[in-house]
Steps between C-alpha positions, in 0.01 A plus 500: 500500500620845425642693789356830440160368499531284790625790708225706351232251626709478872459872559137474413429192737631669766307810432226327473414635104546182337228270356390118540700446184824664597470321828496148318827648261659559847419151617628330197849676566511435854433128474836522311665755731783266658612371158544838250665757548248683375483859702723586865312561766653632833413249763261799621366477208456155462328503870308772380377304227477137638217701805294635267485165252442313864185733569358559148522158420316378826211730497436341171473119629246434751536289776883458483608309763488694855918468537537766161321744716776568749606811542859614394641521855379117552669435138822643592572339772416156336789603269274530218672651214564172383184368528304810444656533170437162392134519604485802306660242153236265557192749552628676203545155313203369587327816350678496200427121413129506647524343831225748623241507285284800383796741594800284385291369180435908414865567577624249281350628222623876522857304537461319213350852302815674632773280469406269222492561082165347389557194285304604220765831504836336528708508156811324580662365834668799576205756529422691811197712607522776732218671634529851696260461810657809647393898477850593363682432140717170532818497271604218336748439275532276237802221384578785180549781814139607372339706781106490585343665745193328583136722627292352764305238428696370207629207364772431290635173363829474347770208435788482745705580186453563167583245242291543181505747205296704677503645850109433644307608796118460571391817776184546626447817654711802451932503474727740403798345263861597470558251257905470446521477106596200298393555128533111441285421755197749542320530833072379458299564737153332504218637651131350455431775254819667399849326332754772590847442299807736612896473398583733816346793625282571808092468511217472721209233411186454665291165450285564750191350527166660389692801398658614158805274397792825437914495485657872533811547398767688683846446276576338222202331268289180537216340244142346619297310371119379613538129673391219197546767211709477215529843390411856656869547657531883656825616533594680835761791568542670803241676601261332326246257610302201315124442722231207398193672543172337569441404139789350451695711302855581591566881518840695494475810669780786641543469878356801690734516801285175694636476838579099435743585300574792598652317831772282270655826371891502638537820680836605713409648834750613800359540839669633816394459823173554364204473700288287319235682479691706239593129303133397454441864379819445246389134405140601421615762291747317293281147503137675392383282867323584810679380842356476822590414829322295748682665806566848490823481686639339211518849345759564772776254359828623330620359190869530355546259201571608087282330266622515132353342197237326775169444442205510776482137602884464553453901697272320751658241517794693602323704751346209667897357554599844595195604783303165559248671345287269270263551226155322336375586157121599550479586113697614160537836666455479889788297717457498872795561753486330824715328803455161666366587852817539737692574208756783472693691231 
């Protein structure tokens, strides 16, 4: 499992913000914790972690036996690290594999919707599906240093590395391509309505569900064509954007300065000590996006960092090292700002 993500979901179990199928992602890695090196975890961390699993996973299995019900202080001094923790494998386990059923049954299948390529989907033996169950864009990058920064509520499938004439990807969703260029091996992207076919350049495409199929181009040039069809092939330069309206008919138009691209333009900012009040007020200038925090004391923080030839995601992402100040995408042009509860700059 990918690191990022798995510390992603972490810091949202132990706010509290993450959801039933996050929780069962979480599981899945822990039942493997003692064998992968996977993430470090301080061991406060890791006691941090195995308590809350211990509780969550309890209140959700009635009528455990009486003896899983002691308190802390009682476990303690049982030495129960050792057993605590392997309780913890087996509940987890047994959740995972359907030992409870109703709750493990459910959980197995949001495991298997995560972590698993449908067989109907795979193409060869080397494909892998990766879906973004966070709030944030999740980078990955692909065997030809191809970079993709995956939306919310995406999914991308890709080979582990690239082998035929043609570099191919299946997204569903929304991902924005920096596709490293290869003229004898063009980069295909396959969504369920749009075939987007690039050399090298940089592009956002959305195949998002009961909305218009588009790609917008940032640099360089890219053709589509509609899904199935033969002909029709619109040819893309930057700035320019190719949408499948409700009819069906694929339509190039001239971007208009739309915030979701507008966020992928490379921009060099220098900050000094700069309270970041004064950063969001920079960043929603030069990004076209609205930020917000969720604690006004945020506004308070310093920043000192340069940013050159950096985008938004990686500037957040950047931040978020810097203060230990994280972020959520609520839409194309509003991100949230916020701290885990105890947390400090």
């Amino acid at each position: 499992m990918e690191q990022r993500m798995i510390q992603e979901i972490i810091r949202k179990f132990l706010e509290g913000t993450c959801n039933d199928e996050e929780f069962a992602y979480l599981l899945a890695w822990y039942e493997s914790f003692d064998e992968t090196d996977a993430i470090q975890l301080s061991e406060e961390e890791k006691s941090e972690l195995e308590k809350a699993l211990f509780h969550k996973i309890a209140s959700r299995i009635p009528d455990w036996p009486s003896q899983l019900q002691k308190n802390e202080e009682e476990l303690e001094k049982e030495h129960q690290h050792i057993r605590y923790r392997k309780w913890l494998k087996y509940a987890a386990a047994a959740l995972v594999i359907g030992f409870m059923a109703g709750v493990a049954w459910w959980t197995v299948q949001q495991v298997h919707q995560v972590m698993q390529v449908n067989s109907q989907s795979i193409v060869s033996s080397n494909e892998i599906a990766l879906n973004n169950m966070t709030q944030r864009m999740y980078l990955i990058i692909l065997s030809d240093s191809t970079k993709v920064w995956l939306s919310p509520n995406s999914r991308l499938q890709y080979p582990d590395k690239f082998t035929g004439k043609e570099r191919i990807v299946h997204l569903k969703g929304e991902a924005f391509f920096e596709v490293t260029k290869n003229p004898q091996h063009p980069f295909v992207i396959y969504s369920d309505q749009l075939i987007t076919r690039v050399w090298g350049t940089s592009f956002l495409v959305k195949a998002i569900e009961g909305k218009p199929a588009e790609v917008s181009v940032l640099t360089g040039k890219v053709s589509v064509q509609k899904n199935g069809a033969e002909d029709g092939e619109v040819m893309l330069y930057p700035h320019q954007k190719a949408v499948l309206d409700p009819s069906g008919r694929l339509i190039k138009e001239t971007e208009q300065d739309e915030a979701s691209i507008q966020r992928w333009q490379k921009v060099n900012l220098s900050f000094d000590n700069t309270p970041l009040a004064n950063v969001i007020t920079s960043l929603e200038k030069h990004y076209d996006v609205q930020i917000r925090c969720s604690d006004a004391a945020l506004l308070n923080y310093t920043l000192t960092g340069d940013f050159n030839e950096q985008h938004l995601s990686d500037v957040l992402e950047l931040i978020e090292k810097s203060l230990n100040v994280h972020y959520r995408i609520i839409s194309d042009s509003v991100i949230e700002m916020y701290t885990i509860p105890n947390g400090s700059p």
